[in-house]
N, C-alpha and C positions, 0 to 999 in steps of 0.2 A: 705083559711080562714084567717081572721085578727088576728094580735096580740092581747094578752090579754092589756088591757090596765091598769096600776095600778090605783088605789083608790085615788084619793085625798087626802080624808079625812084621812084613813090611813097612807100616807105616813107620815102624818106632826104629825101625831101621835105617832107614834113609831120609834124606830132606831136598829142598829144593835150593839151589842158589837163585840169583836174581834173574838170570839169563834162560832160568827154565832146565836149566843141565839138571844129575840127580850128582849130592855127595852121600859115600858111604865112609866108614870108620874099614879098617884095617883087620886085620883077625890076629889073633896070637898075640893079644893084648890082656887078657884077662886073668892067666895065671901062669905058674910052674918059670916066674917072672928071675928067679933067682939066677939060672943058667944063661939066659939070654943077657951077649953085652946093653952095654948103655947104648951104644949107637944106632943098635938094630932096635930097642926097645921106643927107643927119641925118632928116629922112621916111622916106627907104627903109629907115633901120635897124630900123626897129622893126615888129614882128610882125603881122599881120592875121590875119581868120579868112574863115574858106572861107566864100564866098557859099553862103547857103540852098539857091539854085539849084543850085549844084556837089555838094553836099553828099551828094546820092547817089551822084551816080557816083565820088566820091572814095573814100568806104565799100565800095564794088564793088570798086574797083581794091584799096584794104588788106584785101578781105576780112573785113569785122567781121560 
């Protein structure tokens, strides 16, 4: 059988911290930037980690 092969999409997606957790980026960062206050825009900067629940199938999708 072949290797599983990782996700594309995924990989460019997310990254690993040191601890093995996964971080992602935020959504509603990319445009239509005019409407949205400052504060909610300075929230979205900053990193999250993949819900518990996500957390397998994100593994599945990189392959680990």
């Amino acid at each position: 059988m072949p290797k599983m092969k990782t996700k594309s999409g995924a990989k460019k997606r997310v990254s690993f911290t040191g601890t093995g957790k996964i971080k992602r980026k935020h959504a509603y960062k990319s445009h239509i930037l005019t409407k949205k206050e400052t504060k909610r825009k300075r929230n979205l900067t900053h990193t999250a980690l993949i819900d518990k629940a996500d957390e397998r199938n994100v593994r599945r999708t990189l392959a680990c």
